[in-house]
N, C-alpha and C positions, 0 to 999 in steps of 0.2 A: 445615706449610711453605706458602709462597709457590708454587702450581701455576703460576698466571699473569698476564698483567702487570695488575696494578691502579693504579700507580703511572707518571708518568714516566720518563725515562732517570737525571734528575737523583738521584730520591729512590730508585730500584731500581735493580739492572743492568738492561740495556737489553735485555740477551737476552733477557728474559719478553717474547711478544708473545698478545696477545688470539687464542684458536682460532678464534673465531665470525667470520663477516663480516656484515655488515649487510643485505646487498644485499635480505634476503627478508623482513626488519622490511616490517610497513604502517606509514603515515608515525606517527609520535609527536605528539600533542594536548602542547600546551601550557597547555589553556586552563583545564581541570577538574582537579581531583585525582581523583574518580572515572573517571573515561574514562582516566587516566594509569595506575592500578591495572587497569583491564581491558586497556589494551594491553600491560602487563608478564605478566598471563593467560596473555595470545592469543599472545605471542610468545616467554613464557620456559619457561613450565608444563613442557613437553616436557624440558627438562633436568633435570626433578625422576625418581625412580627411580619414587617412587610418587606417584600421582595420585586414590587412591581417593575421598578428600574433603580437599578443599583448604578450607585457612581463612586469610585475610586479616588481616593486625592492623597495624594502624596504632602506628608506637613510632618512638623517638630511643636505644634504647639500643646494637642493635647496628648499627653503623657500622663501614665502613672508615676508622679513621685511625690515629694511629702506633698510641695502645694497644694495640688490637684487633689490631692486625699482632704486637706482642709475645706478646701471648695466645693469637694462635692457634698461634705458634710454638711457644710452650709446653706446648701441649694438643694439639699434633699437628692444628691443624685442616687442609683444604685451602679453599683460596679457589680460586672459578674466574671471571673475570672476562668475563662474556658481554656486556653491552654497557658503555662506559664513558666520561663526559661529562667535564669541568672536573673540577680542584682547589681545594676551597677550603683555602685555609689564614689565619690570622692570628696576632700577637703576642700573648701575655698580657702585665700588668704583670713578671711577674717574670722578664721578656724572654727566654723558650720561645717556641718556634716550636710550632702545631699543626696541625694539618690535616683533611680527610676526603675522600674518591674520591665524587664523583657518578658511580653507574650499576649496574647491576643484578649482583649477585653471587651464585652459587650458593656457600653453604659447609655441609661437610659433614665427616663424620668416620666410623666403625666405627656410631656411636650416635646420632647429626644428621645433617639435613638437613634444608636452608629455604633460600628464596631472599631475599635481605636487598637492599632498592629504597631506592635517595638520589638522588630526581629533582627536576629544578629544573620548576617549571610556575607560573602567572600563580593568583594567590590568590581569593575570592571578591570586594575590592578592587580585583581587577586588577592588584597588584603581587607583586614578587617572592617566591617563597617555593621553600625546598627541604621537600620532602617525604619521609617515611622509613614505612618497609612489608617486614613480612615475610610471604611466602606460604609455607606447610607444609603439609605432609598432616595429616589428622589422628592419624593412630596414630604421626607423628613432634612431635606438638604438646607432648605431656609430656618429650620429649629437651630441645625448644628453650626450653622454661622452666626447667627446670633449667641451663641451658647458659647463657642469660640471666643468671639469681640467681648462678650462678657467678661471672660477667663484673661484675657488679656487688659485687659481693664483693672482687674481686681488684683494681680500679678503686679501691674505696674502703680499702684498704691501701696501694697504691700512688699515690694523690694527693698532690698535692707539699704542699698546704695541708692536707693533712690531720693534720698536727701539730702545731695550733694552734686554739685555740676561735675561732671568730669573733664579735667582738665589736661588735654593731650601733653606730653613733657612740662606740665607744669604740676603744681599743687592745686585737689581738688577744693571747690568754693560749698561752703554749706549753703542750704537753698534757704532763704528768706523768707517770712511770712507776709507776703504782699497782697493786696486785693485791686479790686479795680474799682472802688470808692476812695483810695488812697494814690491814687494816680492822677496827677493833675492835666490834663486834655481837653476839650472839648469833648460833650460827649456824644454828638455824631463821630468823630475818629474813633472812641473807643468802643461805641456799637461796631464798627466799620469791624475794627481788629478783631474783636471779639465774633462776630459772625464769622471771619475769615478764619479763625482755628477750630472753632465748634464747626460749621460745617467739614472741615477735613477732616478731625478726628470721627464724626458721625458716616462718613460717605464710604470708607472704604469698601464695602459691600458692591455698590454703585460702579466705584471703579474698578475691581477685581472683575464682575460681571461684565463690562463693557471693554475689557481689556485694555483701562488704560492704567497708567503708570501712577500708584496713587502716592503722589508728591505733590509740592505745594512750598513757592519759594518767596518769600519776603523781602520786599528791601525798602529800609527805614533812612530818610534821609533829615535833613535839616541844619540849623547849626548847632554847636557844638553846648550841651549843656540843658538842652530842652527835653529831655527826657527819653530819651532811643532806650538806652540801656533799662529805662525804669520799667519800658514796658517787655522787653525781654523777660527781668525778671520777675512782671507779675504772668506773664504765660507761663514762664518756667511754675512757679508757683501755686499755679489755679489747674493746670492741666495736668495729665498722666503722660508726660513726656521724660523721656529719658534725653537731658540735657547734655549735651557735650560741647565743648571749645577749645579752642588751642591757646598758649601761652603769647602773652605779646612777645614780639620780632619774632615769631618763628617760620621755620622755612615751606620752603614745596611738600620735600618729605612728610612735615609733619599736618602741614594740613590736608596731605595725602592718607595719612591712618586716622585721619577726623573722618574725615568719610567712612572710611571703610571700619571705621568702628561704630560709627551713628548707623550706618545700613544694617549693624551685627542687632540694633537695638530695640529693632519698630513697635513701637510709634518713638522715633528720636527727634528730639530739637536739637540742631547745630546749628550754631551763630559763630558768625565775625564781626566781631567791633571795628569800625574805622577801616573798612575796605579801604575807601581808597589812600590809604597810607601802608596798608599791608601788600596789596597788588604793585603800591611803586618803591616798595626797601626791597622785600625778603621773599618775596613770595614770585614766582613768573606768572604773569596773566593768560599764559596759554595753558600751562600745567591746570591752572584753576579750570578755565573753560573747559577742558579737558573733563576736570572732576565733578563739575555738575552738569555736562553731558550725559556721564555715565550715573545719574542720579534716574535717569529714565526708564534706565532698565533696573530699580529698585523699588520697594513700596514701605510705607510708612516714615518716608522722610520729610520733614518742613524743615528746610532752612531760612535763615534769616540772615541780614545782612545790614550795616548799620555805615553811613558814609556821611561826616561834616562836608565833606566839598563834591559832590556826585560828580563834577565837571570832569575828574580828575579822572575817572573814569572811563573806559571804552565803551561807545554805545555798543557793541556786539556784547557787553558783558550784563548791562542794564534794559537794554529796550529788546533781546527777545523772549520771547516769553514762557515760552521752555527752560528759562532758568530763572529769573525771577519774574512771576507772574502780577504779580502786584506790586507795585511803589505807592508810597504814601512817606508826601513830606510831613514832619513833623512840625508846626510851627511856633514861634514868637508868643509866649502867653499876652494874651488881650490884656485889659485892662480889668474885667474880672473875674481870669484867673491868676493874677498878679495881685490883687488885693485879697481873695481868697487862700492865694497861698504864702502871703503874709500872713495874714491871721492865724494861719496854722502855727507858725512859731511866734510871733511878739502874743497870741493869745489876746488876755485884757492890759496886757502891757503897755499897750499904747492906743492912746483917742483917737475919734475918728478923725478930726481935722487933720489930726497929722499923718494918720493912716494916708487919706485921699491925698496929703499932698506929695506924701512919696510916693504912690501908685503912680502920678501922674508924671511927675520925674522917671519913674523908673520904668512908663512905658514909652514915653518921651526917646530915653537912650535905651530900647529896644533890649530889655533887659531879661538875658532866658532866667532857669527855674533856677539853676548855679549861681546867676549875680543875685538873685535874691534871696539866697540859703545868705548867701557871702553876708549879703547886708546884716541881717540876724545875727550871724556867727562875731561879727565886728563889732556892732552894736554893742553885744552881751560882754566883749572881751572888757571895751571900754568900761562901762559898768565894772565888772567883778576888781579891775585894775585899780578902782576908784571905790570897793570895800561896801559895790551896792548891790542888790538884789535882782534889779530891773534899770536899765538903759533910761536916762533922759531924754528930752526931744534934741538935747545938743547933740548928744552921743550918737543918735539915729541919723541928724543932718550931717555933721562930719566924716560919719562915715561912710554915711553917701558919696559924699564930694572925694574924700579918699578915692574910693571902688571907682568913680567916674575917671578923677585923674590918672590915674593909674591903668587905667583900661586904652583911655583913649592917650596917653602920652602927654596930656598937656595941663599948663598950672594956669590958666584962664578958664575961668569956667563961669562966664557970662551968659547971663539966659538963665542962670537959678535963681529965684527968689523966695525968699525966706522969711517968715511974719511972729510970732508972741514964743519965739525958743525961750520958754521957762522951763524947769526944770519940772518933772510929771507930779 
């Protein structure tokens, strides 16, 4: 709950008024951000319960403004507002109001406490700047970081844009309802993937402590149609990332404000489709290496990276590991998940005999998850062309042999044989 006033009359009842009065503040420095953090010390510290070692951290995450007022409602937090300056507020594009309370709050709970500083003081510049600080004890230091990751957790579920990839100079993509029972893999690789984002999203604590860089760089290879992209978008989907991408052919530049807008985002997911087509048109491979260099001195970024022909590639861009840490090829579905992911589309559409004998054709000619959409998609055309509901065994054999000729260039296609094509 809301203990006291932190807000206006306008935006709270009016009834909350501040407990503290001023009169026994020494005056407030404008001029330092240092001197601004020891006056909040000297003048607030005493409303902390414990004072045994107090730690200072400089941060923009927990703020008074609307969210955070939601949040602590719902977490039973208390805000106490001991001194308290202007409101800012402004428009977003997607014409929301937001806002945040300049001045010093004690918030606290059963398990928290810290005093959370949004002061306005004159920059090294000499121009405007608001400044944000939290002071805690330290045996309340590990509440407030969990309490933190929480907020931001709960922030990045409830963002308004946050159901939609951002897509650098292009048009953004809405996010998909994907899961990871709808992903066809093996599923040792999807335990694999899966541990590999839940522990970074879990660890940041771990890495901020041990001062290292908490990133985490992916790179997804294979051939072309086995599913890279599928599993992008089921992390995009399952997790609290703030997705971002750039438009296909685009340049240095822009994959230059991909960065620097994914690092604006943390926790952000950034991906490239088809590295290595994008490193050898439009993009320079140094300016890149460049930009996930500087990914080290960043936290909360995973990128990801998706490349049909890895060869194409510079090993200094793949094998160190400072930049992408992990590879994992994608591979060729087996034989059953090729008849697994047949039955996802033909359903009871089609018998087993015939099921088995085009799995076996179709692992035969190494067929990713794309030839086999295809086969379905061709099948059903036949059919509906033909005024019928569901595809024959002819309709499913021909347009096998189609998809096969067609793929590989040639009108021989000895070595398939075919047994009782009657109609289903």
């Amino acid at each position: 709950m809301i203990k006291k006033a932190v807000i206006d009359g306008q935006l709270l009842d009016s009834k909350f008024k501040p407990e503290y009065e001023f009169d026994d503040l020494d005056e407030r420095p404008i001029s330092s951000f240092c001197e601004l953090m020891s006056w909040v010390n000297r003048n607030f510290n005493r409303h902390l319960s414990t004072q045994n070692n107090l730690t200072n951290l400089v941060h923009n995450k927990v703020i008074i403004d609307d969210d955070f007022l939601i949040f602590a409602q719902e977490k039973k937090l208390e805000i106490e507002c001991l001194y308290k300056d202007s409101i800012v507020s402004w428009i977003y594009q997607e014409k929301y109001e937001k806002f945040f309370v300049q001045g010093v709050f004690r918030i606290y709970s059963n398990d928290v406490e810290f005093l959370a500083s949004a002061l306005y003081h004159k920059g090294n510049s000499f121009e405007d700047e608001v400044s944000f600080f939290v002071v805690c004890d330290s045996s309340k230091f590990d509440s407030y970081l969990n309490l933190r990751n929480e907020y931001d957790k709960w922030l990045q579920i409830r963002d308004r844009n946050n159901n939609e990839i951002t897509v650098i100079d292009g048009e953004n993509i809405p996010i998909s309802d994907e899961t990871w029972d709808d992903l066809f893999l093996p599923d040792s690789l999807k335990l694999d993937i899966k541990s590999i984002v839940e522990v970074f999203l879990s660890s940041k604590d771990w890495y901020l402590k041990n001062k290292i860089p908490w990133k985490k760089g992916l790179f997804l290879h294979g051939v072309q149609g086995n599913g890279k992209t599928s599993i992008i978008k089921t992390v995009i989907s399952q997790y609290p990332f703030k997705a971002v991408t750039v438009a296909p052919g685009s340049g240095t530049d822009i994959v230059g404000e991909a960065f620097r807008y994914a690092q604006s985002q943390s926790p952000s997911l950034l991906y490239f489709e088809d590295l290595d087509s994008l490193l050898n048109t439009t993009v320079d491979p140094s300016a890149f290496l460049n930009l996930m260099d500087g990914v080290s001195t960043k936290n909360g970024l995973f990128v990801i990276a998706t490349a049909n022909r890895p060869e194409l590639l510079a090993a200094n861009i793949t094998d160190r590991p400072s930049r992408f840490d992990r590879k994992i090829e994608v591979p060729i579905p087996d034989r059953a998940l090729s008849k697994k992911y047949l039955l996802k589309w033909f359903g009871k559409n089609i018998k087993l005999d015939v099921l088995n004998n085009i799995v076996d054709q179709c692992v035969k000619q190494k067929f990713t998850y794309a030839y086999l959409k295809e086969l379905y998609v061709a099948s059903m055309y036949k059919a509906i062309s033909k005024n019928k509901q569901v595809p024959t065994k002819l309709d499913i054999y021909d347009s096998l042999k189609n998809i096969i000729s067609e793929r590989n260039n040639m009108n021989n296609l000895s070595g398939m044989t075919f047994s009782n094509i009657d109609d289903l």
